[in-house]
PAZAPA-4460 file (N, C-alpha, C; in steps of 0.05 Angstrom, whole numbers, plus 32768, in hexadecimal, padded with zeros to 4 digits):
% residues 195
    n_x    n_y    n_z   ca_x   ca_y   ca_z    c_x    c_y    c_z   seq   type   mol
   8011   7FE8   8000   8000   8000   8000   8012   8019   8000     1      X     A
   8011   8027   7FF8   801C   8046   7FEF   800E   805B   7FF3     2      X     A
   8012   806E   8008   8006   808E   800A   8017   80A1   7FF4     3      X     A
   7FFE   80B5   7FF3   8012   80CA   7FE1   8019   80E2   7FED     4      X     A
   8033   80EB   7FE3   8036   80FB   7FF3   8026   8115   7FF2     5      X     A
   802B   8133   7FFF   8013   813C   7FF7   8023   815D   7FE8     6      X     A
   8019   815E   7FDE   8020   816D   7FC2   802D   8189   7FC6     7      X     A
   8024   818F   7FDC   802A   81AE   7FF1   8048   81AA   7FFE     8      X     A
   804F   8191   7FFC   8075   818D   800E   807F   8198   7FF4     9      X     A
   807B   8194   7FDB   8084   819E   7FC7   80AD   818C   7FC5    10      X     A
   80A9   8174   7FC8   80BD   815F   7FD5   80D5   816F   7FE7    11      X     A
   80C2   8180   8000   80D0   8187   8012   80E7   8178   8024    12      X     A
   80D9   8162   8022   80D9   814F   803A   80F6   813C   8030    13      X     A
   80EE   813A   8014   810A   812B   800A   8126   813B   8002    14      X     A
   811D   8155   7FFB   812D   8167   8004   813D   8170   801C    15      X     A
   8134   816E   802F   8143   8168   8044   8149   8159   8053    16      X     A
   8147   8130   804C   8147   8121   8050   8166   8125   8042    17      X     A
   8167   8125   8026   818B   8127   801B   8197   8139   8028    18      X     A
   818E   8155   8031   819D   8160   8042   81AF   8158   8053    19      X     A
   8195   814D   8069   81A2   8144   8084   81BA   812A   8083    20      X     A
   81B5   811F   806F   81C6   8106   805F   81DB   8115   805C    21      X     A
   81DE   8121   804E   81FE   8133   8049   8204   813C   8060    22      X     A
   81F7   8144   8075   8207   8156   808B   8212   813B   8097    23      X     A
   8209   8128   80A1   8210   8112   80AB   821C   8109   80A4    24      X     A
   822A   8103   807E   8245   80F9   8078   8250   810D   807C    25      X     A
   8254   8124   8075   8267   8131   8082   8267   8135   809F    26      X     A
   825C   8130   80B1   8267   812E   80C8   8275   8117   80CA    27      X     A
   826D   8100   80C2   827A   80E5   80C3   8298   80EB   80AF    28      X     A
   82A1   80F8   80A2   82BB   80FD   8094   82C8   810E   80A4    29      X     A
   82B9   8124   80B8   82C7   8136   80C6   82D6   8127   80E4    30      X     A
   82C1   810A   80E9   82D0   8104   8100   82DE   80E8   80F0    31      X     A
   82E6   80E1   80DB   82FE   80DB   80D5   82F2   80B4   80DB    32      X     A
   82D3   80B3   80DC   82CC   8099   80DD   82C6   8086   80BF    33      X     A
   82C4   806C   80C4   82B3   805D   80AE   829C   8054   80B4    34      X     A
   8298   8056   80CB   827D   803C   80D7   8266   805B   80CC    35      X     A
   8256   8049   80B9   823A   8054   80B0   8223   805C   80CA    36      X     A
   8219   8073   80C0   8209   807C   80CE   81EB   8070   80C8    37      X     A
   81D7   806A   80D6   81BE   8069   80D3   81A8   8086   80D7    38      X     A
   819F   808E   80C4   818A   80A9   80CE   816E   809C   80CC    39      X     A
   815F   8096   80E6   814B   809A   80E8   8136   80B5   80E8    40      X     A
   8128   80B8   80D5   8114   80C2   80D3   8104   80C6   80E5    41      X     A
   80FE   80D6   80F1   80E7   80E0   8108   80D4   80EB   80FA    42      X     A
   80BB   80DA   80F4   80A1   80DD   80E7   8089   80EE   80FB    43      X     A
   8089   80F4   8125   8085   80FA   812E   806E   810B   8123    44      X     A
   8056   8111   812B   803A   811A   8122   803F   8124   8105    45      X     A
   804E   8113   80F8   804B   8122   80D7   803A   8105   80CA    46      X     A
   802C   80FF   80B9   8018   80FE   80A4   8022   80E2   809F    47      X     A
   8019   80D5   8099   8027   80B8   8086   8032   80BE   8068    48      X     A
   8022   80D1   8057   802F   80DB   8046   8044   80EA   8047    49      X     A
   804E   80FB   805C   806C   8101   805B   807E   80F0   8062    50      X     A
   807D   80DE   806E   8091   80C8   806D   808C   80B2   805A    51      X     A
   8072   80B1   803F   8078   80AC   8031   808C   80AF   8015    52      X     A
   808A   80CF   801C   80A0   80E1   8008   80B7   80DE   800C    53      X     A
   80BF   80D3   8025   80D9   80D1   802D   80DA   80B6   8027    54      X     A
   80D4   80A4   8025   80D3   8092   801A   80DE   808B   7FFC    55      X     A
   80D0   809A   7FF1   80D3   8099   7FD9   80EC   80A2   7FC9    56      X     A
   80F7   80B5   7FDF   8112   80B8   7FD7   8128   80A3   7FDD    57      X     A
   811B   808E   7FEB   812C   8078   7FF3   812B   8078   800B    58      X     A
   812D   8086   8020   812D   8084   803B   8118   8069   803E    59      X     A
   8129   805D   8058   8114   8046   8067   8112   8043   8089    60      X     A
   812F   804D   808F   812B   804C   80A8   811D   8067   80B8    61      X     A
   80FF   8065   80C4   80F2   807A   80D1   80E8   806E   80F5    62      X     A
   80E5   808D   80FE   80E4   8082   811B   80C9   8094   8123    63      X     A
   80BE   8089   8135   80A6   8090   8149   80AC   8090   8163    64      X     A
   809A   80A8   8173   809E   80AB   818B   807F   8097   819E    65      X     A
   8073   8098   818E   805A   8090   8198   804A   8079   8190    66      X     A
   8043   805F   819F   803F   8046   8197   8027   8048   818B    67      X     A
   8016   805A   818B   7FFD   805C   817E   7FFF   8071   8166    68      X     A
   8007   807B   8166   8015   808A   814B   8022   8070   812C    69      X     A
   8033   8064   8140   8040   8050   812C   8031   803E   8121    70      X     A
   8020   803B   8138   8007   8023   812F   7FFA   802E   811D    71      X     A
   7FEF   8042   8118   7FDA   8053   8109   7FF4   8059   80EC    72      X     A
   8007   805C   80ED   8014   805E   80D1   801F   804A   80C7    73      X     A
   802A   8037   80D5   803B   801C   80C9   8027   800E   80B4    74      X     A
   8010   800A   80B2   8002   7FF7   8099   7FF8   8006   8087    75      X     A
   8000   8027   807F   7FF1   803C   806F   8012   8041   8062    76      X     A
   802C   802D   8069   8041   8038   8053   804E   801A   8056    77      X     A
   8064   8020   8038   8066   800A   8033   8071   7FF1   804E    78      X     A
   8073   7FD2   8042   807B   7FC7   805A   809B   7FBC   805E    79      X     A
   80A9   7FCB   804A   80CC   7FC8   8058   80D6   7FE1   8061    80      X     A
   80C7   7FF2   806C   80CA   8004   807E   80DA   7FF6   8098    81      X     A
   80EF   8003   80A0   80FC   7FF4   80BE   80ED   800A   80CD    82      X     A
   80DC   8007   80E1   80D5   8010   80EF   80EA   8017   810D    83      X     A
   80EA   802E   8114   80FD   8036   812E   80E9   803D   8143    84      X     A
   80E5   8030   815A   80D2   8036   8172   80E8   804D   8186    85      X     A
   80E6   806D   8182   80F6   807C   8192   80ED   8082   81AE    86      X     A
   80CD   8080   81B3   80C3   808D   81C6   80C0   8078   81E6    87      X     A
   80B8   807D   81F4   80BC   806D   8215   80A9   8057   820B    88      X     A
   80B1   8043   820C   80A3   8029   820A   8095   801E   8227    89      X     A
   8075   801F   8225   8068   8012   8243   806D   7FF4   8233    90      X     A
   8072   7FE5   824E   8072   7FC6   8249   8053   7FBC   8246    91      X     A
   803E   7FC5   8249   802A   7FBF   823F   8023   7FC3   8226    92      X     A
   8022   7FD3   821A   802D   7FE3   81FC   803F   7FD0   81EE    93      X     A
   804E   7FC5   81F7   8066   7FB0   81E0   805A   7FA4   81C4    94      X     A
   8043   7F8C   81D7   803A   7F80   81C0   802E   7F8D   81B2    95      X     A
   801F   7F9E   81B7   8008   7FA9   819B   801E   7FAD   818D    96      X     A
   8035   7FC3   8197   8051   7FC3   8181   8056   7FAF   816E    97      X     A
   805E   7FA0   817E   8069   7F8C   816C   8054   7F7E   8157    98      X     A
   803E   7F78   8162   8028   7F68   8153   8027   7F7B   8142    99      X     A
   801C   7F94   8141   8014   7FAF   812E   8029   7FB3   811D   100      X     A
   8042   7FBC   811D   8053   7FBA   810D   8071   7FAD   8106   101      X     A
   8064   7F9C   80F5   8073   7F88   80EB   8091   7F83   80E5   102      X     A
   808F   7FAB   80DC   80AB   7FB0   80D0   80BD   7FB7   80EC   103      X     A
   80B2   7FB9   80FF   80C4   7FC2   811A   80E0   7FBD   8116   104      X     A
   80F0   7FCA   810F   8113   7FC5   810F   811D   7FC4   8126   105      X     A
   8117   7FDA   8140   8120   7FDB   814F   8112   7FF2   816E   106      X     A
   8112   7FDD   8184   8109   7FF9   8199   8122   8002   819A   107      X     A
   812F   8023   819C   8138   802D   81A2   8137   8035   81C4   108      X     A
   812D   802D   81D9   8127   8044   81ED   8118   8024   8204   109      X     A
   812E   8013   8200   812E   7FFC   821C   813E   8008   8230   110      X     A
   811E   800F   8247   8131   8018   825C   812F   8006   827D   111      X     A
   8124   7FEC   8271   8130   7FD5   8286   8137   7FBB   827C   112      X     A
   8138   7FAF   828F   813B   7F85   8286   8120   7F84   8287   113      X     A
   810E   7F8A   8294   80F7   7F7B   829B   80E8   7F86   8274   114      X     A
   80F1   7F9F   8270   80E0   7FA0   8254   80EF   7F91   8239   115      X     A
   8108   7F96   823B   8119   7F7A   822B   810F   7F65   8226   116      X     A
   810A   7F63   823E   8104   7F41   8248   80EA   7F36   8231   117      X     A
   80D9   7F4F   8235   80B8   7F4D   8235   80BC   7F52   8219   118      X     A
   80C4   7F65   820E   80CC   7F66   81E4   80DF   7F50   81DB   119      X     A
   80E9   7F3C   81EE   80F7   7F25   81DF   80E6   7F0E   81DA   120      X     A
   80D5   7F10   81F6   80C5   7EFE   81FE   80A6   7F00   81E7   121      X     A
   809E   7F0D   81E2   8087   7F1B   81C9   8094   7F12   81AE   122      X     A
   80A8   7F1A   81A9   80BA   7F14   8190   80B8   7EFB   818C   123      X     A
   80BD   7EED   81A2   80BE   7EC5   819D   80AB   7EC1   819B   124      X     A
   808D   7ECD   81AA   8076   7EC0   81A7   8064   7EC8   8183   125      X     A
   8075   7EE2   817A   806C   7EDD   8161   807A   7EDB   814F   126      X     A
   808A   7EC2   8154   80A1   7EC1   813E   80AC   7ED5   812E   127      X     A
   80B2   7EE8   8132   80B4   7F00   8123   80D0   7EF1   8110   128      X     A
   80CA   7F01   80F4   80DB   7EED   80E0   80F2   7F05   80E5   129      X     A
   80F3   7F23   80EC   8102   7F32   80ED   8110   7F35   810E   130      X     A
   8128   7F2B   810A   8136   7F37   8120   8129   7F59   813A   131      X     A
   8126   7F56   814A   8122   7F6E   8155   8133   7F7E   8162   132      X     A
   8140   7F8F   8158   8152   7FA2   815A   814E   7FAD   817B   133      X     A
   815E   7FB6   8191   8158   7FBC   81AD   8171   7FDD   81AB   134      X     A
   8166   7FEB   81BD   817E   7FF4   81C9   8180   8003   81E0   135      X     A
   8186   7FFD   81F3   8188   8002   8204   818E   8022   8211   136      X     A
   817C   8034   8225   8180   8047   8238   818F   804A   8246   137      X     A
   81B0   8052   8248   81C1   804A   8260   81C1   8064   8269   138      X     A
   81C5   8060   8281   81C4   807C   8298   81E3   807D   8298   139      X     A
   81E8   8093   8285   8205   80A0   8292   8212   80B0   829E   140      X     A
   81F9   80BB   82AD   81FD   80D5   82BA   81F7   80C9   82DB   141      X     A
   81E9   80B4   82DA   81E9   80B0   82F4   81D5   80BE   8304   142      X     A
   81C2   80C0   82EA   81A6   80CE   82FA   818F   80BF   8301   143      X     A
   818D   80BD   8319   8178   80A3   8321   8159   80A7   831A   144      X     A
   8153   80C3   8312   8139   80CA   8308   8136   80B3   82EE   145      X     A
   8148   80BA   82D9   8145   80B1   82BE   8149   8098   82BA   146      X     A
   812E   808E   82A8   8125   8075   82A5   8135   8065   828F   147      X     A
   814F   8058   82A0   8161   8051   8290   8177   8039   829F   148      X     A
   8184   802F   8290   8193   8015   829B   81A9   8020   829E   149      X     A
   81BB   8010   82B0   81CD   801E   82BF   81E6   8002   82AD   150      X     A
   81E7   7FF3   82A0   81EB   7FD7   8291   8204   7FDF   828B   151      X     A
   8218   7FC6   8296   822F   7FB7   828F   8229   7FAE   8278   152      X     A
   8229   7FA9   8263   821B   7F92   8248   822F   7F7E   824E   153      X     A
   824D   7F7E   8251   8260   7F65   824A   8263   7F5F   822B   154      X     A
   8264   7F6A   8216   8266   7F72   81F9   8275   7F82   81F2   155      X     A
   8283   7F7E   81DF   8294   7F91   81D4   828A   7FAD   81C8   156      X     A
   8296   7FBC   81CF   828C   7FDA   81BD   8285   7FDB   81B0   157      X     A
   8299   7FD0   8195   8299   7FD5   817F   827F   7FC5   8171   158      X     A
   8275   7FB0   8187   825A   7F9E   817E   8243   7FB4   817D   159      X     A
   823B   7FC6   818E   822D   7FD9   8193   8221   7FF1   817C   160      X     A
   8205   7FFC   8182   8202   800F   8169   8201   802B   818B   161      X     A
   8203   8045   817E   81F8   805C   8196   81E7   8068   8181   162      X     A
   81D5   806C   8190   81C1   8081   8182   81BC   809E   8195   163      X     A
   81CF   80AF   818F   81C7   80C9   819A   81C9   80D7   817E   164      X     A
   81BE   80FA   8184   81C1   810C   8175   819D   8114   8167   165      X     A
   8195   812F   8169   817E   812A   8162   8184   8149   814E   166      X     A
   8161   8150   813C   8163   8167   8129   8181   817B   8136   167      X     A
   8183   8188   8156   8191   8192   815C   81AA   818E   8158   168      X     A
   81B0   8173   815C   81CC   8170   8165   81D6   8157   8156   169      X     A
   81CB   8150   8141   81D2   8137   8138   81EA   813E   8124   170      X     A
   81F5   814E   811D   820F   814C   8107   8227   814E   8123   171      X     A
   8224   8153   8141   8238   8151   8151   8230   812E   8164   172      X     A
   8221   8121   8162   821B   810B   8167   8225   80FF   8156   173      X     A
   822C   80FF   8137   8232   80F3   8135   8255   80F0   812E   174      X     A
   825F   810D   8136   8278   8104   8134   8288   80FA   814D   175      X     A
   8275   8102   8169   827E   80EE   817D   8277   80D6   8188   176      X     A
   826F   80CA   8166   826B   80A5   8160   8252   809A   816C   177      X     A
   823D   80B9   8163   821D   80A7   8164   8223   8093   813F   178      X     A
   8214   807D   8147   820D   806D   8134   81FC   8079   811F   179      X     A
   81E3   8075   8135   81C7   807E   8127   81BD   809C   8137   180      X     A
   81B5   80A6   811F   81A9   80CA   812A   8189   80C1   8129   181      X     A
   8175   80CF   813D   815A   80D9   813A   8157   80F9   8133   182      X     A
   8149   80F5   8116   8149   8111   8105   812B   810E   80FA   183      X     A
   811E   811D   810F   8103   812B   8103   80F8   8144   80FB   184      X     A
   80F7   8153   8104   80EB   8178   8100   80FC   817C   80EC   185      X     A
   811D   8179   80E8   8132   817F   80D8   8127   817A   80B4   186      X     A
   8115   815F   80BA   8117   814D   8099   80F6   8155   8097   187      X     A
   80E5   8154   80AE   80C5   8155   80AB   80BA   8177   80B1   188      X     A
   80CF   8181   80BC   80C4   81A2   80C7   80B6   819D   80DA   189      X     A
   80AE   81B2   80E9   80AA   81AF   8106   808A   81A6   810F   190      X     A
   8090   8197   8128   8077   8186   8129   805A   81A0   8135   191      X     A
   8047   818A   8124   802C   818E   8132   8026   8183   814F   192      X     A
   8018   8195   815F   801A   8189   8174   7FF5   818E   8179   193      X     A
   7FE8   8198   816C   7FD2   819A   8170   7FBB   8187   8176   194      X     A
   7FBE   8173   8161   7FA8   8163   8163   7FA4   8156   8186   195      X     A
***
């Protein structure tokens, strides 16, 4: 199934989708790395049709803050979309995730064992034919407010992805060896917050 995009972005959207692509290899040449960057897409209260447009320029990997958001866009665009879950995951909330969208690549934003546990455990019960991507909240600041793991892994570094850097700050994220950037308002323009 295919949305269209809508005629008023005037291919805004993919316009600054190559943008932000170029700022990010060149940040990745400025810090002198090879390891490829991932840019997720932050589709956040924008339309199914603008992240169809982005699409269309090739982009696949997009991210959501909201499990009922993603649910309501994941079967209105195509289905090798890698889906990125960015926003606080309730452990009751998992499954509809997972069941609802198929393409789930990865939660971004595990911030215990007990919810690990519970998205590995869902994964097995529906055979998911796709690997499910995790990554983990570590507290490095040592702030006991923030809902986040404090985790030894026992893994090598270099096995590891980081995902920091957002519209603000993502061309300096990623030259101090974020993996993957979250880039929304930057590629979609700034969100609606109305509805």
């Amino acid at each position: 199934m295919s949305v269209q995009s809508s005629p008023a972005t005037d291919k805004a959207v993919a316009r600054a989708l190559k943008d932000v692509a170029a700022r990010i290899d060149s940040a990745v040449k400025r810090s002198g790395r090879t390891q490829p960057v991932r840019l997720v897409a932050v589709s956040k209260t924008k339309p199914a049709g603008a992240i169809q447009e982005a699409y269309d320029a090739g982009h696949r990997d997009f991210g959501e803050n909201y499990v009922q958001e993603l649910l309501d866009k994941a079967p209105l665009l195509p289905g090798d979309i890698r889906w990125h879950f960015i926003g606080h995951l309730q452990s009751n909330k998992a499954r509809a995730l997972l069941e609802g969208v198929p393409g789930l690549a990865c939660v971004q934003t595990v911030d215990s064992a007990k919810l690990a546990d519970r998205l590995n455990r869902i994964a097995t019960d529906l055979q998911r034919q796709q690997k499910l991507g995790v990554m983990l909240q570590v507290n490095t600041s040592g702030d006991e407010s923030k809902a986040q793991v404090a985790a030894a892994l026992g893994v090598s570094a270099d096995s590891l992805e980081l995902s920091m850097g957002m519209s603000g700050d993502f061309e300096q994220a990623v030259e101090m060896g974020s993996t993957n950037v979250r880039v929304g308002s930057t590629i979609f323009g700034a969100r609606n917050y109305s509805k």
